[in-house]
OpenMM code with the backbone's topology and positions (N, CA, C; nanometers):
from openmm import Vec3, app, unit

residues = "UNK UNK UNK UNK UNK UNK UNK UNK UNK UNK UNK UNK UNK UNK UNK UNK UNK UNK UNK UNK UNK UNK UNK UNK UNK UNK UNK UNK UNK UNK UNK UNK UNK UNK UNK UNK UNK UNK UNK UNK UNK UNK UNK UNK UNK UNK UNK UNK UNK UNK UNK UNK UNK UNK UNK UNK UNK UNK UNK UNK UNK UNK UNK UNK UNK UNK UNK UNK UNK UNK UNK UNK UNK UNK UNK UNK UNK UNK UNK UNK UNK UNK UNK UNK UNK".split()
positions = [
    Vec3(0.0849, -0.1169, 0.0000),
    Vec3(0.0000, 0.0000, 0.0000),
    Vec3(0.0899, 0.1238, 0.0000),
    Vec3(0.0443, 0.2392, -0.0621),
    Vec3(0.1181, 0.3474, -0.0624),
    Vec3(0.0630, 0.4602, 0.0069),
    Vec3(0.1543, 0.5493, 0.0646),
    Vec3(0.0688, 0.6281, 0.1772),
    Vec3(0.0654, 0.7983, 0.0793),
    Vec3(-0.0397, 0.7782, 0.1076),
    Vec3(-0.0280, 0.9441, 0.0333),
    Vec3(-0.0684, 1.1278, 0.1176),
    Vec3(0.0345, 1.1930, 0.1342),
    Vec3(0.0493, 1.3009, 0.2621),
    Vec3(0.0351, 1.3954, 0.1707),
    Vec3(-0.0839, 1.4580, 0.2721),
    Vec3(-0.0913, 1.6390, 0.2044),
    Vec3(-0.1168, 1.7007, 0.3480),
    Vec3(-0.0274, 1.8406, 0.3574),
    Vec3(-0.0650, 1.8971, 0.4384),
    Vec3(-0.0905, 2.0249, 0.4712),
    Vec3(-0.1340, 2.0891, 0.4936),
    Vec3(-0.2308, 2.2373, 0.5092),
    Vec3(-0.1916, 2.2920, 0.6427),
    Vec3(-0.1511, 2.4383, 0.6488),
    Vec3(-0.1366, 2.4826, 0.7468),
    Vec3(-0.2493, 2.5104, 0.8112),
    Vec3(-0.3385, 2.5553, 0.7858),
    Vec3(-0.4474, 2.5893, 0.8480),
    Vec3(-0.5822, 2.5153, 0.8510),
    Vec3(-0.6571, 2.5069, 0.9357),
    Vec3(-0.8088, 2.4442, 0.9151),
    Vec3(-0.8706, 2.5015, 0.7899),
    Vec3(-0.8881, 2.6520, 0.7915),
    Vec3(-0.9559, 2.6976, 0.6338),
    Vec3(-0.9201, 2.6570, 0.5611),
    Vec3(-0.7936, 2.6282, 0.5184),
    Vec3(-0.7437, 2.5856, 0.3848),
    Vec3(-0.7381, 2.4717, 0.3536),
    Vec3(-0.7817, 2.4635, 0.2015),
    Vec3(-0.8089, 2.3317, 0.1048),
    Vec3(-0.7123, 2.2012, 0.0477),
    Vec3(-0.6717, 2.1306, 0.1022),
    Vec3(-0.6137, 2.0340, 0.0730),
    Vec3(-0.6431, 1.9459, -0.0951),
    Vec3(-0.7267, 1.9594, -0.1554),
    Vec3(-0.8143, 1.9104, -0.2413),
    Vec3(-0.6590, 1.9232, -0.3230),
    Vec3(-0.6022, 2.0052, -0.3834),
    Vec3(-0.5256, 2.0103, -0.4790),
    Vec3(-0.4203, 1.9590, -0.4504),
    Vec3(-0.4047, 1.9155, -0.3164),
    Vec3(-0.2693, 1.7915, -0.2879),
    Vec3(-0.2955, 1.6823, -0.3518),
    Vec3(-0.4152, 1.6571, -0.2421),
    Vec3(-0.4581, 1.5028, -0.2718),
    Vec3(-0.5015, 1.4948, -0.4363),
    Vec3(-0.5457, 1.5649, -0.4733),
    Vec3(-0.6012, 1.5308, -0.6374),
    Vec3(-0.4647, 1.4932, -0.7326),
    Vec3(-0.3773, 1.5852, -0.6797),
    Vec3(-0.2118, 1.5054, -0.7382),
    Vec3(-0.1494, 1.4000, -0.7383),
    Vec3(-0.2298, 1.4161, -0.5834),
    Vec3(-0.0780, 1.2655, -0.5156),
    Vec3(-0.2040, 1.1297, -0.5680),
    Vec3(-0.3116, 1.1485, -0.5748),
    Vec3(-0.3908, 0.9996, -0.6742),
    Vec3(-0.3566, 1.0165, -0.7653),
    Vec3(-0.3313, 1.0928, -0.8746),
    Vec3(-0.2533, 1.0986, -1.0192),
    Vec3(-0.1686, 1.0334, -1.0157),
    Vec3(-0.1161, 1.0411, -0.9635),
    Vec3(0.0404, 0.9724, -0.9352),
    Vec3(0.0527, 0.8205, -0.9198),
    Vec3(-0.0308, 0.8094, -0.8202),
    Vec3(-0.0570, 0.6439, -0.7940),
    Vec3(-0.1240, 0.5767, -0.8341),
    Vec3(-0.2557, 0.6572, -0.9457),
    Vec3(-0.3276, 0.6068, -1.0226),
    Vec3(-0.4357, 0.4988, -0.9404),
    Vec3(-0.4172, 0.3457, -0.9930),
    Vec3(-0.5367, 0.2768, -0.9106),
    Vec3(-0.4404, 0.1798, -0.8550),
    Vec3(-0.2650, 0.2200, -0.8061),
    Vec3(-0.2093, 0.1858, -0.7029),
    Vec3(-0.3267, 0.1903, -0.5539),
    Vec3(-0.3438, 0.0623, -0.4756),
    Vec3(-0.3800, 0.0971, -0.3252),
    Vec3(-0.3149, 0.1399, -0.2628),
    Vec3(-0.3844, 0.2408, -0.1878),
    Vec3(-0.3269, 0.3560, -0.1040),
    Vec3(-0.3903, 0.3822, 0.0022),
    Vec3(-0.3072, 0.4616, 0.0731),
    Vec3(-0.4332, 0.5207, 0.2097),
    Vec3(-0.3767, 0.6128, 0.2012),
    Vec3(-0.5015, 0.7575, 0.2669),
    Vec3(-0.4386, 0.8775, 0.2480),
    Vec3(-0.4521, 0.9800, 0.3727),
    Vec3(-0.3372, 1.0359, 0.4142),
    Vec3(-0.2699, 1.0777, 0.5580),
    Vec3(-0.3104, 1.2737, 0.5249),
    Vec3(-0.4186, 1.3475, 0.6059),
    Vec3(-0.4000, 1.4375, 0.5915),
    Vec3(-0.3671, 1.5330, 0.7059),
    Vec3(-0.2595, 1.6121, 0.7319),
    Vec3(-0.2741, 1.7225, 0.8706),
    Vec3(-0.3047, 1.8447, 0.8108),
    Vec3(-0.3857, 1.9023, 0.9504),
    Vec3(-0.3772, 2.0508, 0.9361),
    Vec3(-0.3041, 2.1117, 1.0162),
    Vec3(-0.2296, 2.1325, 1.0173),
    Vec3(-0.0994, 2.1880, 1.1004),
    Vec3(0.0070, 2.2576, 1.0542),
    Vec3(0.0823, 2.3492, 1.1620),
    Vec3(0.2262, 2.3710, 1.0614),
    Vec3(0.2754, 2.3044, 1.0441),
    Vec3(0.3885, 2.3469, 0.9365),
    Vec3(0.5265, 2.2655, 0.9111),
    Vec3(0.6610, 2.2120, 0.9519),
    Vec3(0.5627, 2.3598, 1.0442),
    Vec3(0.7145, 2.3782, 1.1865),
    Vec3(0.7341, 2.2727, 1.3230),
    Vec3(0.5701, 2.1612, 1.3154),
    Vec3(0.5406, 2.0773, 1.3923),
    Vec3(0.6019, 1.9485, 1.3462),
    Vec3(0.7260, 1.8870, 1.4037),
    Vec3(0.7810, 1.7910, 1.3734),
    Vec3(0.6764, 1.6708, 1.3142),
    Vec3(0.7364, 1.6270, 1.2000),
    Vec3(0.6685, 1.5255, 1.1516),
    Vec3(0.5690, 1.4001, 1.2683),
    Vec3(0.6550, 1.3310, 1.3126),
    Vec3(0.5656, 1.2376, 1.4551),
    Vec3(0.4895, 1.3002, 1.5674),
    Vec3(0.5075, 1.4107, 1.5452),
    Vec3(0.4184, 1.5064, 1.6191),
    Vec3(0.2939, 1.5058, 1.5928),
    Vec3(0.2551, 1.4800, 1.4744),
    Vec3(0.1067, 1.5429, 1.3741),
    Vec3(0.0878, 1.4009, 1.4420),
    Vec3(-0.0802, 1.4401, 1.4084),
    Vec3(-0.1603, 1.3134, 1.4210),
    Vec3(-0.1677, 1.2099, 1.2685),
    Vec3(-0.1695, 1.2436, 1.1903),
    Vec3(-0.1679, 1.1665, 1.0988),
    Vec3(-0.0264, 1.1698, 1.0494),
    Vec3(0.0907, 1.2125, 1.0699),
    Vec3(0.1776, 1.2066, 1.0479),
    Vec3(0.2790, 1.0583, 1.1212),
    Vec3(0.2164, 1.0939, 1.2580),
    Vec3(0.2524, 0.9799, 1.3444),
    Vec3(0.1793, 0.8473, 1.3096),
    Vec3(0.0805, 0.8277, 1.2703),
    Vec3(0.0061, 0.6970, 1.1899),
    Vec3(0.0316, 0.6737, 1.1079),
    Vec3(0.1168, 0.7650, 0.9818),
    Vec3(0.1998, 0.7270, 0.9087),
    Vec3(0.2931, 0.6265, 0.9091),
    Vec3(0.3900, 0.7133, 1.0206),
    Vec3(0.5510, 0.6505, 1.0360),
    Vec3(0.5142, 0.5304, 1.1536),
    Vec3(0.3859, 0.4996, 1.2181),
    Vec3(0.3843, 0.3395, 1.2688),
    Vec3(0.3445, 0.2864, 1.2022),
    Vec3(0.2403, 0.2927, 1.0538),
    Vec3(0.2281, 0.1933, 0.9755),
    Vec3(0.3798, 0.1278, 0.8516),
    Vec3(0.4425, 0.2521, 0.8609),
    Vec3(0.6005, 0.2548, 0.7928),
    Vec3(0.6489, 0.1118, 0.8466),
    Vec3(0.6338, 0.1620, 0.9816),
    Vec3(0.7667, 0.1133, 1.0495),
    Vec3(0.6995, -0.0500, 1.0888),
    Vec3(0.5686, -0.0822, 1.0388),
    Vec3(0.4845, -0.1913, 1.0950),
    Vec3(0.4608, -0.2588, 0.9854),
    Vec3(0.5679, -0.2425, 0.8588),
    Vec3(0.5877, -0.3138, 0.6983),
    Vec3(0.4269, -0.2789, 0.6719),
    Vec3(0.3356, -0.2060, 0.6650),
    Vec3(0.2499, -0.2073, 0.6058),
    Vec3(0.2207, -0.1164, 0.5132),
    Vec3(0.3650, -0.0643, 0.4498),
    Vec3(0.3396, 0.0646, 0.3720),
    Vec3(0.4722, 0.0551, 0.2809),
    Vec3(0.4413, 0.0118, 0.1768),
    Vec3(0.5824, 0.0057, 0.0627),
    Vec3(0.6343, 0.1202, 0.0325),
    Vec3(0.5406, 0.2941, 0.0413),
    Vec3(0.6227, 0.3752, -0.0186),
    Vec3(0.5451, 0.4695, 0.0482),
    Vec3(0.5906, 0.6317, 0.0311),
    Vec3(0.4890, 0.7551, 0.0974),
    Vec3(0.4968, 0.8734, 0.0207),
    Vec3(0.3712, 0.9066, -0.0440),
    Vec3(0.4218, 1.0196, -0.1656),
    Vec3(0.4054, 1.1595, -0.1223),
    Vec3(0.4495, 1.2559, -0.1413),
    Vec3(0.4399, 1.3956, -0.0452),
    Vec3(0.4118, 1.4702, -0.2025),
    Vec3(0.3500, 1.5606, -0.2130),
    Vec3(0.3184, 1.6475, -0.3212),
    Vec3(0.4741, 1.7429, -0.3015),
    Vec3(0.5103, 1.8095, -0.2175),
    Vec3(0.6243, 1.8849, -0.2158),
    Vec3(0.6940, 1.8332, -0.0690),
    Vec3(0.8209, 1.8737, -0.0830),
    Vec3(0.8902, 1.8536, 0.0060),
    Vec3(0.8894, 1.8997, 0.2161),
    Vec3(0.8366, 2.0021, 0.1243),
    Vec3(0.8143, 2.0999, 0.2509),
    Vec3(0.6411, 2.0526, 0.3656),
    Vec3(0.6008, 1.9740, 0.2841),
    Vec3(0.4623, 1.9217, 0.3079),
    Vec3(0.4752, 1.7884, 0.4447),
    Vec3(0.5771, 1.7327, 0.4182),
    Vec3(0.6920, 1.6647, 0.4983),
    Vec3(0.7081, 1.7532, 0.6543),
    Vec3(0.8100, 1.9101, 0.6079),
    Vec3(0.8398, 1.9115, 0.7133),
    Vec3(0.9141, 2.0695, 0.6366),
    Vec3(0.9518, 2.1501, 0.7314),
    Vec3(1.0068, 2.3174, 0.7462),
    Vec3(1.1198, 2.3200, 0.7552),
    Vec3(1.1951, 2.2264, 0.8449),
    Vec3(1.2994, 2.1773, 0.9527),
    Vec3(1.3849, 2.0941, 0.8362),
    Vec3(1.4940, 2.0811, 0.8008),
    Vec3(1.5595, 1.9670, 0.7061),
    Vec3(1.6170, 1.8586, 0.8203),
    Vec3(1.6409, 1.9307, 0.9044),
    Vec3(1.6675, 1.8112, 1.0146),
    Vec3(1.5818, 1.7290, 1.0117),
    Vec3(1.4394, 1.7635, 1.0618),
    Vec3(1.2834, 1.6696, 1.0879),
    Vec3(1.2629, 1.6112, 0.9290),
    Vec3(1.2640, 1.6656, 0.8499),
    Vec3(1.2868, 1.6157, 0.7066),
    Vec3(1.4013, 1.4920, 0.7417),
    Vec3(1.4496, 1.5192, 0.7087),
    Vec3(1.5857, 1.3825, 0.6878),
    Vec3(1.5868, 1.2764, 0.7885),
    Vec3(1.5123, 1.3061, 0.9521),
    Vec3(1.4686, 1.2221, 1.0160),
    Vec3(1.3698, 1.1407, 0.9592),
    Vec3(1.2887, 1.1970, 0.9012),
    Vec3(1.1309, 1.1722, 0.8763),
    Vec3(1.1892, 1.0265, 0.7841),
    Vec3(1.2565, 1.1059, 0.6677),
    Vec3(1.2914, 1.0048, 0.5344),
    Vec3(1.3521, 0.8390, 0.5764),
    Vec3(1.4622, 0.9128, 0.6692),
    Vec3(1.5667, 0.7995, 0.6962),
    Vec3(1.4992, 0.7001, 0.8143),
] * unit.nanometer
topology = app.Topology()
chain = topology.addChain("A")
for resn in residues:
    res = topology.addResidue(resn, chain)
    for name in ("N", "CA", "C"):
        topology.addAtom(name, app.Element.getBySymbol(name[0]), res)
């Protein structure tokens, strides 16, 4: 299964144009799809769906994780490069 992350800083704002990408991408790959509303500045395992992410990662139930941009991940390249590795 492939995990697919979009994330929105704010509650008002629309996620729709993440997610409508990141299924392009994977087409009719199975997937599940991880959304926060939060900053960026909030370490990745911090988020709530961020952290259900990285235990299904880490629980072999997730072959890959697609992020529309990098920064969607994380603000921090530290928390980035944690996140990845």
């Amino acid at each position: 299964m492939i995990a697919l992350y979009a994330r929105i800083s704010k509650v008002g704002m629309d996620e729709s144009r993440q997610v409508e990408n990141l299924k392009r991408v994977v087409g009719d790959s199975p997937h599940k799809l991880f959304v926060d509303k939060i900053s960026g500045t909030v370490p990745f395992e911090d988020r709530p769906q961020g952290a259900k992410l990285m235990k299904m990662a880490r629980n072999g139930e997730l072959e890959s994780a697609e992020f529309w941009e990098v920064s969607r991940c994380g603000r921090n390249i530290a928390d980035v490069t944690a996140t990845l590795y």
